[in-house]
Every structure is written in structure tokens, then in C-alpha cells.
C-alpha positions in Angstrom: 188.6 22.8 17.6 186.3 23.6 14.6 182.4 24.9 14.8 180.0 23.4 13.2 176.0 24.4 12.7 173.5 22.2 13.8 170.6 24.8 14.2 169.4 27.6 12.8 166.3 30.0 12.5 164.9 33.2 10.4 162.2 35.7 10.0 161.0 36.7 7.4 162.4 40.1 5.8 160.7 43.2 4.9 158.8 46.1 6.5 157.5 44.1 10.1 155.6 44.5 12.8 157.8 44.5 16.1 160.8 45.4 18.1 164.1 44.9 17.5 163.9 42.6 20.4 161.2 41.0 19.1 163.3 40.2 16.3 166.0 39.3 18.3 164.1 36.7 20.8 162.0 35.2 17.2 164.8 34.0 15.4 167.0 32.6 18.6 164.2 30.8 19.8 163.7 28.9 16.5 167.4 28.1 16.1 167.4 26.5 19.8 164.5 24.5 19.1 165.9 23.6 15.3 168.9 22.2 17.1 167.0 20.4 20.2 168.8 22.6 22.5 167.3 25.1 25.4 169.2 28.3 26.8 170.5 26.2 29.3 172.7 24.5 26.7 174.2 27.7 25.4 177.7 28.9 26.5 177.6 31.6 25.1 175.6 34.1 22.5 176.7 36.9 20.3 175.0 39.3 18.4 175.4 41.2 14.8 173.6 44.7 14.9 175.2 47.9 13.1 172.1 50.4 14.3 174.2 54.2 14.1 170.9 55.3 15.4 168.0 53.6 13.3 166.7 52.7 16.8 167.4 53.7 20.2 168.7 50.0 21.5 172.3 51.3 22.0 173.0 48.1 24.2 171.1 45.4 23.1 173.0 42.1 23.3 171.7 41.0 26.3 168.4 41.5 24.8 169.1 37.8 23.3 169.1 36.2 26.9 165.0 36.9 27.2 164.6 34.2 24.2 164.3 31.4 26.4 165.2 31.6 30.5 168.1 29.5 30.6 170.3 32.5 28.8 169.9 34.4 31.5 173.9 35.2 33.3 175.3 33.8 30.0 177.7 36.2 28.8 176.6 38.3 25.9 178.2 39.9 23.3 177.6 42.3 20.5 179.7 42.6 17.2 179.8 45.8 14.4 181.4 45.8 11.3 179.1 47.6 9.4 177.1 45.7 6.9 179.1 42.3 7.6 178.0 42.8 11.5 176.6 38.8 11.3 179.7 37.2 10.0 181.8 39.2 12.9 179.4 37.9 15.3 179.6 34.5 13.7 183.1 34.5 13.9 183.9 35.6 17.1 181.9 33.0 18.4 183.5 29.9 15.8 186.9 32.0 17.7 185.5 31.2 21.1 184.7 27.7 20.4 188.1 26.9 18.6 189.5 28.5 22.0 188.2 25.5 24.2 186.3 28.5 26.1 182.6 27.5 24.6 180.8 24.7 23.8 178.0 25.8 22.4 177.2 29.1 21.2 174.4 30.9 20.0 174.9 33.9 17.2 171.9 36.2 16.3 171.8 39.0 13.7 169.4 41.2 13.2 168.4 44.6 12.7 164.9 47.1 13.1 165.6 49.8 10.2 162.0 50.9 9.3 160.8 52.6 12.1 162.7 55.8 11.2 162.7 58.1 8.1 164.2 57.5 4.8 166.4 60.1 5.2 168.0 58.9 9.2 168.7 55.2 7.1 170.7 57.4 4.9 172.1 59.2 7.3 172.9 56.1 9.8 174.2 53.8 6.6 176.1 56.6 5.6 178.2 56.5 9.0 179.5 53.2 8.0 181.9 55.3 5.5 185.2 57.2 5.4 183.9 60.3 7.2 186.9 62.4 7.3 186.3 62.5 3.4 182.8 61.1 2.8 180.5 62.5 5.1 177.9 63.0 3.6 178.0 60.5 0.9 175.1 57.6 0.4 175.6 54.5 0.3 174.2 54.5 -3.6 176.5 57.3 -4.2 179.6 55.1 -2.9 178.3 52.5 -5.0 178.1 54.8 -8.1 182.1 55.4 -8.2 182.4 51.7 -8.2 180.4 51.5 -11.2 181.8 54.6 -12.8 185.4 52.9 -12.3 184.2 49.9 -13.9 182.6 52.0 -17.0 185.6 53.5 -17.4 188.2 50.7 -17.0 186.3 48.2 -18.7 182.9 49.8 -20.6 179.4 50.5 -19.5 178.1 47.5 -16.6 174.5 48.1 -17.0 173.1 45.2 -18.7 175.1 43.0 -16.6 173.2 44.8 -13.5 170.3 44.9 -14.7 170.9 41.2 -15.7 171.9 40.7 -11.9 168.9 42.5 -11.0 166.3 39.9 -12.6 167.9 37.1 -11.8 168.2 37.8 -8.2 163.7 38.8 -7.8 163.2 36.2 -10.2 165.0 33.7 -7.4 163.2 35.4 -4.3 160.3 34.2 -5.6 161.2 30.5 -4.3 162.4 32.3 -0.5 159.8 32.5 1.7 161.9 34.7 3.8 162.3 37.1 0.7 160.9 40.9 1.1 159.7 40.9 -2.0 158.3 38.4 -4.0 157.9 40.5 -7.7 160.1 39.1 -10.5 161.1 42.1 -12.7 162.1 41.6 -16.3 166.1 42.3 -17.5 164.1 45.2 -19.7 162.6 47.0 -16.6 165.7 46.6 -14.4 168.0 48.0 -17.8 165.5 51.4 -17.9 165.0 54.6 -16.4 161.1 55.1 -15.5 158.6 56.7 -12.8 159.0 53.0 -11.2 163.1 53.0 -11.7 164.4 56.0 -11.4 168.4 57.4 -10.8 169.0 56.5 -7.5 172.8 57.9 -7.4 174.1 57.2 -11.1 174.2 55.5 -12.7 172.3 53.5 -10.1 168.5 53.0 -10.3 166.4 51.7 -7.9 166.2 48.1 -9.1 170.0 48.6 -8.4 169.6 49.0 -5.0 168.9 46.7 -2.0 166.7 47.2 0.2 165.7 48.8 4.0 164.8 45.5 5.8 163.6 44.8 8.8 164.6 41.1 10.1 167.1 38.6 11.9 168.5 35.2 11.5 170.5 33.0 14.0 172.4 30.0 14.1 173.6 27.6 16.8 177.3 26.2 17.1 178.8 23.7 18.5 182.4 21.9 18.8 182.9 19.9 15.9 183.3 16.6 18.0 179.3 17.2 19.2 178.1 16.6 15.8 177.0 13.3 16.2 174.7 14.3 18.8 172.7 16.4 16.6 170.4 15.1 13.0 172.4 17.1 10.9 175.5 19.6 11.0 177.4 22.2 8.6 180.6 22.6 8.5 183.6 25.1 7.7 186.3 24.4 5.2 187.2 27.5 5.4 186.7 30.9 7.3 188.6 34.2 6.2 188.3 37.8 6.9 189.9 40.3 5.1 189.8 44.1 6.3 190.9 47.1 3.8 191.7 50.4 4.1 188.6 52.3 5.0 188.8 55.5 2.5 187.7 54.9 -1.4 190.3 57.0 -2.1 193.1 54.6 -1.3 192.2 51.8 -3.2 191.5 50.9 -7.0 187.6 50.5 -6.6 187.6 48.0 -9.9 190.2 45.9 -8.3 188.0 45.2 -5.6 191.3 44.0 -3.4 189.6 43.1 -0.1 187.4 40.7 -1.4 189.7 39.3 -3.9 192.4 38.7 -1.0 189.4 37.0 1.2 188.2 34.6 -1.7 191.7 33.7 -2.7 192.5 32.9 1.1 189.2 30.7 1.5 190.0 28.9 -1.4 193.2 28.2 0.2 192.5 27.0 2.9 189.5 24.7 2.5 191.5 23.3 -0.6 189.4 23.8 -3.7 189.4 26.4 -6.7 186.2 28.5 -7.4 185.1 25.6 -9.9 184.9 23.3 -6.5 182.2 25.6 -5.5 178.1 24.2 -6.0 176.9 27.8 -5.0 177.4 31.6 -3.7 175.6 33.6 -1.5 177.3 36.9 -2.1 176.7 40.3 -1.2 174.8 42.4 -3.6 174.0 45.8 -1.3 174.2 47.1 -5.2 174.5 45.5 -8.3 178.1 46.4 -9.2 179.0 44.8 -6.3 177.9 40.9 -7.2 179.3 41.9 -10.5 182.5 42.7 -8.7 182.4 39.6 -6.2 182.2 37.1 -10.0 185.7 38.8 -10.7 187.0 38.8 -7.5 185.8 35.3 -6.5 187.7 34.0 -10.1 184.8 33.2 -11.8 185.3 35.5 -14.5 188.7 37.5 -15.0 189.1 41.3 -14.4 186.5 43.2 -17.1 185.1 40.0 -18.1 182.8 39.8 -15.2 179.8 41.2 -17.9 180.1 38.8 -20.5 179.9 35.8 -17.7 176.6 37.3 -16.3 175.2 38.2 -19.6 175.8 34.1 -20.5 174.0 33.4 -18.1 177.2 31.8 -15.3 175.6 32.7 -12.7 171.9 31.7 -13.4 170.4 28.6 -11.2 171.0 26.4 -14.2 174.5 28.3 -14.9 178.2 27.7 -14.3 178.1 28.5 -10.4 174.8 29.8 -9.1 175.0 33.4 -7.3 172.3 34.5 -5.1 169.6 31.8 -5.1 168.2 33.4 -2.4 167.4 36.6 -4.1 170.1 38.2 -2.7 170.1 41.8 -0.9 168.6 42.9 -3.6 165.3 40.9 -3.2 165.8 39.0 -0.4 166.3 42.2 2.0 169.0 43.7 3.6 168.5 44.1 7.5 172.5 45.1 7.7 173.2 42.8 11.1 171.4 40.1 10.0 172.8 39.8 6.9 175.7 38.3 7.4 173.8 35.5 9.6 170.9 34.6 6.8 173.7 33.7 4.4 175.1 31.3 5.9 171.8 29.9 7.1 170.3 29.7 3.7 173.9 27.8 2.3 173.6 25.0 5.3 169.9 24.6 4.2 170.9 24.6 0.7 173.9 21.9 1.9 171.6 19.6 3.9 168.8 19.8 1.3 166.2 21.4 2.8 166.0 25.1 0.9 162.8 24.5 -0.5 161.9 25.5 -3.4 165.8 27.7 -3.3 166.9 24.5 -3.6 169.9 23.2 -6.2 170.7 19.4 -7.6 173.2 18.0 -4.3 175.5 20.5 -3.6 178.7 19.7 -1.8 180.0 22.9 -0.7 178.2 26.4 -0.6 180.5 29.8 -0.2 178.9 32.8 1.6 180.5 36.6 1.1 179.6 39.1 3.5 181.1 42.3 3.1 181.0 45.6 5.1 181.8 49.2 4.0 182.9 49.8 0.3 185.0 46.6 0.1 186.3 47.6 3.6 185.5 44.4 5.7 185.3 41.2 4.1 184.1 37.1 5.3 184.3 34.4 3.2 183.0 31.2 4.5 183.2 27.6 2.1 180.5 25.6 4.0 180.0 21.8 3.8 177.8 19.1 5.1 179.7 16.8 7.6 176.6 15.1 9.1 
């Protein structure tokens, strides 16, 4: 039996006031009253959280069951995959209800990464790597040999990213949820300065996503309960793809695990990328949603720079990317990530995304991904009700 989602809720991003519980209990009390439901309705919940020590909560799925008092002896869950920690959650619970086991569940991500240091973010993001090889390394560093490969396979990325860069705070400015609500101009985004400098290059800051406090959930339910709810998302398709963990085993332009999850979406809902009305993809750094256009078949290997610099992936382009503002604007609270997208597609699919929102589109596609390429969701999302 299929899930479909007939609730959801959000925070806002950015640097907040709070627990991680509070978080937590914020978000999965709006998605139960968004859906009409109370805890006493929920099978089950699940959680997305990566932490690797931004905050003490070490065991912290049950911490979803204080939302509302009818949670309470409901089993609890929490999932990790790095940066793609929502989509595992969210699909461990769709697993549960295509089972028969649940009903209804209940998936939360979130994640509390400002109340440490700068450098324990580093050091906790940096777990989600190869560490037999890359301890040590930053994320932005990782990043960096992607975009290093594509310079040298292909020629230099950085007007493309800096393109990606302005589009993506240019479209946060219509999310409420958005951390930051500054459009910065192609110009600023393309140059070295006291406000942009070298991250890890050829990364600069405006290349970066950000450290995000937040959470997001959603509420599912069997696909036969959609008529008892006002509205209701559904999945054509639903595919995780995991690749080998070390960068040194794979070709980092040929971005191979996302390519392989695209491809298998596409496949099973049906369609061809020019099916799709809009992406949510995930832009932890530039070169990566330049990397996802290529891998998702928008553009073809190496051409993935002339697309964006035509402007493809703008709102009034070929297929929109990131109308959210992305990581990169939006905010990147890692467990929650994976959670947000898909609730900002079924409020793009059902009309109500504000001022995010695109001319009637029929089916959204969401790509979470964790790791450098390492563990990869791709959801094609409709509107069945």
C-alpha cells in the first residue's frame, strides 16, 4: 500500500531560540493539526536527526511523543544518513505503511546546530565522511575536489555557481521559512571580497549553505485514507541509491549515485526529466545543484554550465530548481532537510506555496542527498486529492 501526505508543518530556519526538543514538538504539532489528526491517531513516528555531537540529545526520538499526549507508548524511531537523515526517516515510515504494520505515521526532522562553536559543526559535519582517509577534511573542502574535477574535466564552474547562488537568495526572498532573506547579485556571488571570501577553493562563502537551526514534519497515511483528508500528496516514485562512502573510489564529476537514483525515479513513476514542473534539490554547495542538473538529465555531462547560465533553471526557466532558496538560502538544518523538501513540493503541488509558488504544477521531484554523493532519495511527488 502506498503513503500519501495529508499534513505537514515547518519552522522557520536560521539561528533560533530553543531546544532541539522544542523544535521537535513545534513542527509535529503543526503537521497533526494541518492534517485534523491528534497523537492518538498516529501509529507510529520517526525521526531524521544526524547530531555527531552538535548537542548532547544522543537519544532523542522519543522526544516527538511530548508533542501532543496521545504519542505517548507509540513506538519511536530515529533515522541517520547523514545530511539525507529526513528522507530515511520519511522512508522508513512510507516502508512501514506499505507493510500493512501502520496506518498513519508521523515523520519529523530536525536539527539544533548553533548552540556550539563554528569549529564542533566542522568537526561533527565532518564525521559524516570517509574517515579512514578524510578525517579531517570539511565539508567545503570535500566539496572543493568536486569542483576541481569539474574544472578540470569540463572548464572552470564558477559563473554557473555563482549563477546558482543568486538565483537560489533571490528565491528565498518569497519563503517565509527561509534563513536569510538577502538577494545577492550573480556579480557578488562570482567575487572574492571581505564579505565572500575562500571558504575551501575554489569555494567562497556565497557557495556554501548554511548552519541552521530548524525542523519540518509531515503526516502519512495509507493511500486508501485519502479521501478522508482536504487534500493529499502523493508518490510516483520513491528511490534510494547508496554509493561507496570514500571520494576516492568514485569519479566525483560523474556524480554516479545521484545519477542512478534520478534515472530509477524516472523509471518508476513513468516520466522523463521534461515530465517534471519543479526540483527541490540539494545544494549543501553550489557544484552540487550544478551536478544534480547533469545528473537529473537536464543538461548532459559538461553542459550543466551553459544550462544554468541560460537561465533552465530560473522560476521562469526550462525546469525550476530550488524555488525555495535552497540550502543555500533557505538553511540547512541537516535532519530536517530532507523533511522541508518534500513539504515545500506538496505545498507547491496543492497550490498553497505562497508567494514560492509556480503556474499548476503536476509533479514536483525532491533530491536529498547525504555524504559526498554517498546516500541518495529521489522522490517524484503528485497531487492525488
Amino acid at each position: 500500500m502506498k503513503s500519501v501526505i495529508v499534513g505537514w508543518g515547518h519552522t522557520k530556519f536560521g539561528r533560533l531560540d530553543g531546544s532541539l526538543e522544542d523544535l521537535i514538538g513545534q513542527a509535529a504539532r503543526e503537521a497533526l493539526v494541518d492534517a485534523g489528526l491528534t497523537g492518538a491517531d498516529v501509529d507510529a513516528v520517526w525521526l531524521g536527526n544526524f547530531n555527531a555531537g552538535m548537542v548532547p540529545d544522543g537519544f532523542c526520538a522519543s522526544m516527538i511523543l511530548g508533542a501532543d499526549d496521545g504519542l505517548r507508548f507509540k513506538p519511536a524511531t530515529r533515522c541517520e544518513n547523514a545530511c539525507a537523515s529526513g528522507s530515511a526517516a520519511l522512508y522508513a515510515a512510507m516502508d512501514a505503511i506499505a507493510s500493512g504494520r501502520v496506518k498513519v505515521a508521523l515523520v519529523v526532522g530536525a536539527e539544533k546546530m548553533t548552540a556550539v562553536d563554528g569549529a564542533t559543526v566542522t568537526r561533527a559535519l565532518g564525521a559524516a565522511s570517509y574517515q579512514k582517509e578524510e578525517a579531517g577534511l570539511s565539508f567545503p573542502q570535500i566539496f572543493a575536489e568536486f569542483a576541481k574535477a569539474y574544472a578540470a574535466r569540463y572548464g572552470d564552474p564558477l559563473d554557473a555557481m555563482a549563477a546558482i547562488a543568486s538565483k537560489n537568495h533571490t528565491a528565498a526572498m518569497g519563503n517565509p521559512f527561509a534563513q536569510l532573506h538577502k538577494p545577492l547579485s550573480v556579480e557578488f556571488c562570482r567575487t572574492v571580497s571581505e564579505k565572500n571570501p575562500v571558504i575551501a577553493a575554489p569555494l567562497k562563502m556565497t557557495d556554501c549553505s548554511l548552519v541552521s537551526d530548524g525542523a519540518a514534519a509531515i503526516v502519512l497515511v495509507r493511500e486508501d485514507l485519502a479521501r478522508d483528508f482536504r487534500r493529499a500528496v502523493g508518490f510516483r516514485a520513491a528511490v534510494q541509491v547508496n554509493d561507496l562512502l570514500p571520494l576516492s573510489k568514485k569519479e566525483l564529476t560523474a556524480f554516479e549515485g545521484p545519477r542512478r537514483a534520478f534515472a530509477g525515479a524516472y523509471a518508476q513513476a513513468g516520466v522523463t526529466v521534461s515530465d517534471i514542473a519543479f526540483a527541490e534539490v540539494h545544494d549543501c554547495f553550489t557544484i552540487a545543484e550544478l551536478l544534480a542538473v547533469e545528473a537529473m538529465g537536464l543538461a548532459r555531462p559538461g553542459e550543466g554550465v551553459s544550462a544554468v547560465l541560460e537561465g533552465w533553471t530560473q522560476r521562469d526557466g526550462r525546469l525550476p530548481v530550488n524555488m525555495s532558496g535552497g540550502l543555500k538560502a533557505k538553511g540547512h538544518p541537516v535532519g530536517a532537510t530532507g523533511v522541508s523538501m518534500h513539504v515545500i513540493a506538496a505545498k507547491q503541488l496543492t497550490g498553497e506555496a505562497g508567494d514560492m509558488q509556480l503556474l499548476d504544477p503536476k509533479l514536483g521531484m525532491v533530491f536529498n542527498m547525504g555524504g559526498g554523493a554517498v546516500a541518495n532519495y529521489v522522490s517524484i511527488l503528485e497531487r492525488v486529492r
